[in-house]
N, C-alpha and C positions, 0 to 999 in steps of 0.2 A: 391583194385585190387584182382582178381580172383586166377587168375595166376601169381606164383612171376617168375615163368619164362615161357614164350610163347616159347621159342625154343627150350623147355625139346621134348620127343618123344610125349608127347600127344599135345603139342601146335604144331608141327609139323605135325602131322594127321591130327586134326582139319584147318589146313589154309590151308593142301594140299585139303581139301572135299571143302573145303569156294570156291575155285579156281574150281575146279572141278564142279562148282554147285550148291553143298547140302546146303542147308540152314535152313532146319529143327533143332531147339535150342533143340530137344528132340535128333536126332543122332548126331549131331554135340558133345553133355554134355557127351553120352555112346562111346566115344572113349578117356575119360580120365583113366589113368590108374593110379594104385598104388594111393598112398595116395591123390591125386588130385580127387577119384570118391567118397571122403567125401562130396565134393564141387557141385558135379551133380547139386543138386538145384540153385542153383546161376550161373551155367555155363548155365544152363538151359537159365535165366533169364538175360545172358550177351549178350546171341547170339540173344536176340527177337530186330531186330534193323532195320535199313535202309542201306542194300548190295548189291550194285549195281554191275554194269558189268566192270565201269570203276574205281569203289573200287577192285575189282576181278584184273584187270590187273594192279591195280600200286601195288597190294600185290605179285603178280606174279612175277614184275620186283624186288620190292626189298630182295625179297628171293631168285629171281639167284644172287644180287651184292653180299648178303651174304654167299651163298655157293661158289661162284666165290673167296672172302676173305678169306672161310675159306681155301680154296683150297690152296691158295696162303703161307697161313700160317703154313701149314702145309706142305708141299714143303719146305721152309723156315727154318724150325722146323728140318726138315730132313736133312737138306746143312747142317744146325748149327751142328746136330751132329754128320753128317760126320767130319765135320774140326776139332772136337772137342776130338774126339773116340784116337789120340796118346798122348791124353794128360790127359787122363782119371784117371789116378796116382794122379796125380796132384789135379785133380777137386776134389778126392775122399778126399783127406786131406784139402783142404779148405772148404770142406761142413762141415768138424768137428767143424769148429768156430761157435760158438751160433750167431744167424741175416742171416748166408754167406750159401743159400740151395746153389743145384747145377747150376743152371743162374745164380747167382751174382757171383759165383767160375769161370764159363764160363768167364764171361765178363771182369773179374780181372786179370784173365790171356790173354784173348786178348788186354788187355793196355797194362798190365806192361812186359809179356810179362815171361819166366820162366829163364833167362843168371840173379842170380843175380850179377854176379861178377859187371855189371855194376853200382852198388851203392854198395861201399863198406862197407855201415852201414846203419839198418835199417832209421836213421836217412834224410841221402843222398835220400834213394825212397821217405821218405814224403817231403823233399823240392823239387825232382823233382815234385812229383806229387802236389804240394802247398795243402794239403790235412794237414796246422795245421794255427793255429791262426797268424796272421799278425801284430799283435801289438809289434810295436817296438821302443826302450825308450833312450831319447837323452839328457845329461845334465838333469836326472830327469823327462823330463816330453815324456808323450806317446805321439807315432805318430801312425795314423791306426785307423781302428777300428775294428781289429781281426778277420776281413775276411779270408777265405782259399785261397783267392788269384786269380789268373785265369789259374785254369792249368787244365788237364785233366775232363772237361764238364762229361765226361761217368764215370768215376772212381768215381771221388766225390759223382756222384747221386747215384750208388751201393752202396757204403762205407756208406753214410748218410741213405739210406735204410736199411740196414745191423746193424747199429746202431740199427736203431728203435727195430728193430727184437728185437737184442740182449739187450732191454731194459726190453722186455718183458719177459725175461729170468731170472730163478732164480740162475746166475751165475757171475761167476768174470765181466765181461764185464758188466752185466743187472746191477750187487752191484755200480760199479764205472762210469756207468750212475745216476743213479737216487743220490747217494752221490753228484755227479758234478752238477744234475740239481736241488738241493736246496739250491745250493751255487750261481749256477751263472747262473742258468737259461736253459732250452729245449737245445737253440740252442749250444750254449756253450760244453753242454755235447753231443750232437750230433759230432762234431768236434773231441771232446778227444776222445769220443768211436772209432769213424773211422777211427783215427790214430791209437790209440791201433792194432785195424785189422788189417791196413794195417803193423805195423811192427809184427804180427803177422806171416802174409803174407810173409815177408822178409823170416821170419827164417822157416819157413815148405818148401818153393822154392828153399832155399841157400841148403838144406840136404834133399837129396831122402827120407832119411829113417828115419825123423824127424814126431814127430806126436804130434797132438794137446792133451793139460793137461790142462784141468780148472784148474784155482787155487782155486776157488772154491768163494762161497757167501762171509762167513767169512775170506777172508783172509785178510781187513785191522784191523776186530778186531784183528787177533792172532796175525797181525804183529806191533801192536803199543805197545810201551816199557811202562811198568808197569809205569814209576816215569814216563812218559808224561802221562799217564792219571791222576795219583794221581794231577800234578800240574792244570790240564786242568779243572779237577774238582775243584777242590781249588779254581783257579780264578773265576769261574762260581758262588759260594755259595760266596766270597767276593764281585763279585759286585752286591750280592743280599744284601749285608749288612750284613754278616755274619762272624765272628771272626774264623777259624776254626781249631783245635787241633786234628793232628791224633795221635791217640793210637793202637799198636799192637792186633790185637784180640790175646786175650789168646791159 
């Protein structure tokens, strides 16, 4: 491909001329602009083809359904953030969460909505919202299979995007993903991340003047107790066959 996008301003020019007429691969290549009239030769050599009158008007047609979309979307775009603008406090503080930009802030607040008094604990918003693992265990054995349940179709697809985001982060959220997903797998850790957010979420909503604190990459090394790692290690070098005697360093 020539062009990795035909609807940039010089793919725009070029299919307004194509329509218009011009068919010359020599004017058609010198209306590329910026880094794209590297490419001249080849564009040159893209336009030398078979363009007809009835290629001309089905390019015609589908460049108004597209500017008619975009139209539409941007109209859209604009309602959105009208409705959006008394609640902009709000959206500013959940953009803070690593995964959560301002759309998925939008859309978390149009579910859940900002009254948290209606769930008294972060807990109560993820079982309203079924947005934690389903596996539930009866006389010893499980029932389920750790799905999030059937609740909120909108919420869940933010949150589990949000995730992803916040996977790729070098932060508390991104550490205790990728920890979850070499235990127990992507999806798995998708789930825990999302809940994490959402009771996140609870407490930046429950207090106006509440604001987001990474705890940072390391916080389960700094938070695990010295004699749990000494035993943790221990076990690890015995079941390599190993006898093992600690000594004080001097």
């Amino acid at each position: 491909m020539v062009a990795s996008d035909i609807f940039g301003v010089s793919g725009r020019d070029m299919m307004a001329a194509l329509i218009a007429g011009e068919r010359n691969p020599q004017v058609l290549a010198q209306m590329a602009r910026s880094r794209m009239r590297t490419k001249i030769p080849q564009l040159e050599e893209a336009f030398v083809g078979y363009f007809t009158d009835h290629h001309r008007f089905l390019l015609a047609k589908m460049l108004s359904r597209i500017d008619a979309l975009d139209t539409d979307i941007a109209d859209v775009e604009a309602q959105i953030e009208a409705q959006i603008a008394p609640f902009a406090p709000a959206v500013a503080r959940l953009d803070e969460i690593p995964g959560v930009g301002a759309t998925a802030a939008a859309v978390i607040i149009a579910e859940v909505g900002l009254d948290m008094t209606r769930f008294p604990t972060p807990a109560h918003l993820s079982s309203w919202a079924r947005f934690a693992p389903g596996v539930k265990e009866s006389a010893g054995r499980k029932k389920g299979t750790g799905a999030t349940g059937h609740g909120d179709r909108y919420l869940a697809r933010v949150l589990g995007e949000a995730a992803v985001g916040a996977s790729r982060t070098n932060t508390f959220l991104g550490e205790r993903y990728r920890r979850i997903a070499r235990r127990r797998g992507k999806k798995k850790a998708v789930v825990a991340v999302g809940r994490s957010i959402l009771v996140i979420v609870w407490y930046l909503l429950r207090d106006e003047g509440a604001q987001f604190h990474d705890l940072g990459v390391d916080h389960y090394d700094s938070r695990i107790n010295p004699d749990r790692k000494k035993r943790n290690h221990i076990r690890e070098l015995e079941a390599l066959g190993y006898r093992v005697t600690l000594q004080p360093a001097a």
